[in-house]
C-alpha positions as CSV (number, residue, x, y, z in Angstrom):
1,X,-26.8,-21.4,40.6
2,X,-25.5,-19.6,44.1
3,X,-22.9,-17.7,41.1
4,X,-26.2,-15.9,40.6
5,X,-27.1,-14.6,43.2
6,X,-24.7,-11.8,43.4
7,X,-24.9,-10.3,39.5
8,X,-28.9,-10.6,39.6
9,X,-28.6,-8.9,43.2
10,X,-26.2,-6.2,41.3
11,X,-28.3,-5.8,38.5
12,X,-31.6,-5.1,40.3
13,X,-29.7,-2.4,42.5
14,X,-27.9,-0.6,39.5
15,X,-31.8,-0.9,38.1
16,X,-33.4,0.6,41.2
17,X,-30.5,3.5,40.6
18,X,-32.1,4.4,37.7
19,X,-35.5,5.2,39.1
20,X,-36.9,1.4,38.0
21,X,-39.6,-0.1,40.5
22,X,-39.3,-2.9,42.6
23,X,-42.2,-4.3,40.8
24,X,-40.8,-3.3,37.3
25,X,-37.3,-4.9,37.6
26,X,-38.8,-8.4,38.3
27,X,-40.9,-7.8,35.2
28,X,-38.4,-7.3,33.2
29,X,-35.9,-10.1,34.1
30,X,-38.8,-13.0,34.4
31,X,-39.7,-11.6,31.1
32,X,-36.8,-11.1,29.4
33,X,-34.3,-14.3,31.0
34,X,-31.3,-12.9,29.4
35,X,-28.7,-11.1,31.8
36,X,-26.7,-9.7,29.3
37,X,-29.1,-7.9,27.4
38,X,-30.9,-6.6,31.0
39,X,-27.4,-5.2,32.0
40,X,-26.9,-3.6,28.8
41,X,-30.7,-2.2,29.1
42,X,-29.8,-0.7,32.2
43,X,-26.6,0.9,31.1
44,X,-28.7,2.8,28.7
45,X,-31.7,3.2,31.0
46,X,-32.8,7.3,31.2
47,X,-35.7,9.2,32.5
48,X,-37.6,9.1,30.3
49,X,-35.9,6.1,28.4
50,X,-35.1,5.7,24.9
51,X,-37.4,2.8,23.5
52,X,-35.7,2.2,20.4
53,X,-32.5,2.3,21.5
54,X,-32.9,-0.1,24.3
55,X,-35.1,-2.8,22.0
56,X,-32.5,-2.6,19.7
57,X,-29.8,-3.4,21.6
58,X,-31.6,-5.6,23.7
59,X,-32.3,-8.2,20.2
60,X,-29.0,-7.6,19.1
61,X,-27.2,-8.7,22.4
62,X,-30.1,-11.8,22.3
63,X,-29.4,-12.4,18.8
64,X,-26.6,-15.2,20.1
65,X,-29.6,-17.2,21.1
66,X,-30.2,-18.0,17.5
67,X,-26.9,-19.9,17.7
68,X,-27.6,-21.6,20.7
69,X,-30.7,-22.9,20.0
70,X,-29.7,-23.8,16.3
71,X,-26.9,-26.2,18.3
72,X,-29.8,-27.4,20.6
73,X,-31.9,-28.6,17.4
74,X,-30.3,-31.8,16.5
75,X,-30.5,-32.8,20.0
76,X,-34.2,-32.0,20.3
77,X,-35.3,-33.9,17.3
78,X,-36.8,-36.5,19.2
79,X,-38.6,-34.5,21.7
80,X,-42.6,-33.3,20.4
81,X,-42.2,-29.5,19.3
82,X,-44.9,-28.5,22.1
83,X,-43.0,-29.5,24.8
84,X,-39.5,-28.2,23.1
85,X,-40.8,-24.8,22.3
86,X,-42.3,-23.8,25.9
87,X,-39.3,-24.9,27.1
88,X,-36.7,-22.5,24.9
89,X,-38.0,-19.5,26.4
90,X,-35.5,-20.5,29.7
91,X,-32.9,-20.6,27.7
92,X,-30.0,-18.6,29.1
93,X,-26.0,-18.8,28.5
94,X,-26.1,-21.3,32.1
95,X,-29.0,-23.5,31.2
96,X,-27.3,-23.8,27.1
97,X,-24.5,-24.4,28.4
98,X,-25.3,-27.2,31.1
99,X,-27.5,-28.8,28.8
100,X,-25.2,-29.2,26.2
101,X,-22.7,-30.3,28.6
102,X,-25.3,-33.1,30.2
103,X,-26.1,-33.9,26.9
104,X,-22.5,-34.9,25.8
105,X,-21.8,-36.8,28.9
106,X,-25.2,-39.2,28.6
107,X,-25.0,-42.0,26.1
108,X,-28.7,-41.4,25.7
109,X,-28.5,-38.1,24.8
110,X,-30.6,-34.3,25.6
111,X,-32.5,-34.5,28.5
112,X,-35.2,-32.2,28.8
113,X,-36.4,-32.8,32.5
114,X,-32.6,-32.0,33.7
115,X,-32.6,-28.7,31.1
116,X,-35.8,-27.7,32.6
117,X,-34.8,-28.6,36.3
118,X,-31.9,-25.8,35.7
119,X,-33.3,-24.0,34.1
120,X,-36.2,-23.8,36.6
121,X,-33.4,-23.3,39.4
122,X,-31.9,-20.5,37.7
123,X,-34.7,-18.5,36.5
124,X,-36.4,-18.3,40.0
125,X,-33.2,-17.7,41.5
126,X,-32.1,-15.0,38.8
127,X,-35.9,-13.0,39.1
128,X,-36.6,-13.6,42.7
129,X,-32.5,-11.9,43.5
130,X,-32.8,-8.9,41.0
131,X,-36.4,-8.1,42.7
132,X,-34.3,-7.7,46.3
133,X,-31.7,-5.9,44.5
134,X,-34.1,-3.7,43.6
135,X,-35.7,-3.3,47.0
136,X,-31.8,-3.2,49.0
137,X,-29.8,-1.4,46.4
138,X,-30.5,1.9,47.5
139,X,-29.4,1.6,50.8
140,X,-26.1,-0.1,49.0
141,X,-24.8,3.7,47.3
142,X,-22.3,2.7,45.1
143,X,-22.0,-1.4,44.5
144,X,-19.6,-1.7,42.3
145,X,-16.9,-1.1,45.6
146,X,-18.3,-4.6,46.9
147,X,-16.6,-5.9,44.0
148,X,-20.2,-8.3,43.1
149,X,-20.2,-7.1,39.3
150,X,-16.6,-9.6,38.9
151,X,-19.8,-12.1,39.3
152,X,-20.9,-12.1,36.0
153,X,-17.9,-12.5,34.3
154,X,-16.5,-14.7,36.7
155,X,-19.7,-17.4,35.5
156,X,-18.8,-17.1,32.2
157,X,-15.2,-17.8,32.8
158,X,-16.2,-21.2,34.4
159,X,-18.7,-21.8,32.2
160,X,-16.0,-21.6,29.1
161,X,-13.5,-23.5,30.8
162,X,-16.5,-26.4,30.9
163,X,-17.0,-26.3,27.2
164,X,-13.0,-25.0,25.8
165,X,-12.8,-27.4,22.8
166,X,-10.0,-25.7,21.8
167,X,-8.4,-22.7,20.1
168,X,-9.7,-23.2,17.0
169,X,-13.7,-23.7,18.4
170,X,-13.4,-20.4,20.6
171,X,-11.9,-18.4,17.3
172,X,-15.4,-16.6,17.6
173,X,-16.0,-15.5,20.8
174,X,-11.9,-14.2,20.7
175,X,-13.2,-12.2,17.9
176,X,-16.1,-11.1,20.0
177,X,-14.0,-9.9,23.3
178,X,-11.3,-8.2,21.3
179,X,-14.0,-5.9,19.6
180,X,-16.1,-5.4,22.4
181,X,-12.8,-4.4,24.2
182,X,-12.1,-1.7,21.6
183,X,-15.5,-0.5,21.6
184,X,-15.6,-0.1,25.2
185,X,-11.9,1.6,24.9
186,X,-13.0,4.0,22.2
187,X,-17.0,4.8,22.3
188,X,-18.9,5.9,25.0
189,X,-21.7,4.0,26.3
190,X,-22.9,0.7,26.0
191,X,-21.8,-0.4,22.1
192,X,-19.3,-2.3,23.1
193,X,-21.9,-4.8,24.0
194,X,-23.6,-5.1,20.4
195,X,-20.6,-4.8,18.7
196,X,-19.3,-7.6,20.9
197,X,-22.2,-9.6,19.7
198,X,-22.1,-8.8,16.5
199,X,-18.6,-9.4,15.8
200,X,-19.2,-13.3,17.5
201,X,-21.8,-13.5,15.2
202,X,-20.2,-12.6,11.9
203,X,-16.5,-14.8,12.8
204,X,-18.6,-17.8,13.5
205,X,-20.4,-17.5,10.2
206,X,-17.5,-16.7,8.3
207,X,-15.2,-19.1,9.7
208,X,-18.2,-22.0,9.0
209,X,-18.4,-20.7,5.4
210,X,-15.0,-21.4,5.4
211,X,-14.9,-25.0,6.7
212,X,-18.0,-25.9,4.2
């Protein structure tokens, strides 16, 4: 949870940067509790903005979430649908990825009250630190010579390290870096992100259409 605190603090000041509100950011991340997507929103962020652009990339980067909570639905089966469904919309990479985790570890199985306890934890943390990097970053100038943006991919390392089942599992997100890594060599702006996604998406479904 304090891992963050300094990527939500980075992305409310790169969002101030770009003439967003301190009212407007924490709107945006309580109502859209997906970092990835935000960052990527931001990157593309212009006065006045380009709506389509933005929504698009914003579901395609949140399209991994059908994955995730396609994984989480033999776990939920036993848990009433009106509790289950509320509880999705704090679904984030962290909250997946701990639950999952928890979930593995118990002999009884997914536990909603620790999902939503994390979940909880992060999303007030996450909204409540890119509203003050709103209201800080521009006193900050540039941020990125603090050296906070290694944050966010600094979580994700640990997080993979806590699930690495193997080469073989992680074939798809390999996929995904090595295209989003050419697509941020070779186009300008934020593409690389989508593709990324995109390309995670596709090598997962091949390689299960393979397997079957």
């Amino acid at each position: 949870m304090i891992g963050f605190i300094p990527f939500a603090l980075v992305l409310g000041a790169q969002a101030a940067q770009k003439g967003m509100s301190a009212l407007e950011v924490p709107l945006m991340t309580g109502l859209n509790f997906a970092g990835g997507s935000e960052f990527a929103a931001v990157e593309l962020w212009t006065s006045p903005p380009h709506i389509a652009l933005i929504v698009a990339i914003t579901a395609l980067v949140n399209s991994r979430h059908l994955l995730m909570g396609a994984s989480l639905a033999p776990l939920l089966q036993h848990l009433p649908r009106r509790r289950v469904l509320p509880a999705l919309f704090f679904m984030c990479d962290e909250s997946w990825a701990l639950g999952v985790a928890d979930a593995r570890r118990r002999a009884l199985g997914f536990s909603l009250a620790y999902y939503l306890g994390v979940s909880a934890g992060l999303y007030t943390v996450w909204v409540a630190c890119t509203a003050l990097g709103a209201i800080v970053g521009p006193m900050l100038g540039d941020i990125h010579a603090y050296g906070f943006d290694m944050a966010f991919p600094a979580v994700f390392l640990v997080l993979l390290r806590g699930m690495w089942q193997g080469m073989k599992a992680a074939r798809p997100w390999l996929v995904s870096l090595v295209v989003a890594a050419a697509t941020y060599l070779l186009i300008p702006g934020a593409w690389y992100v989508a593709s990324g996604a995109l390309a995670g998406l596709a090598a997962a479904w091949l390689l299960a259409e393979d397997a079957a």
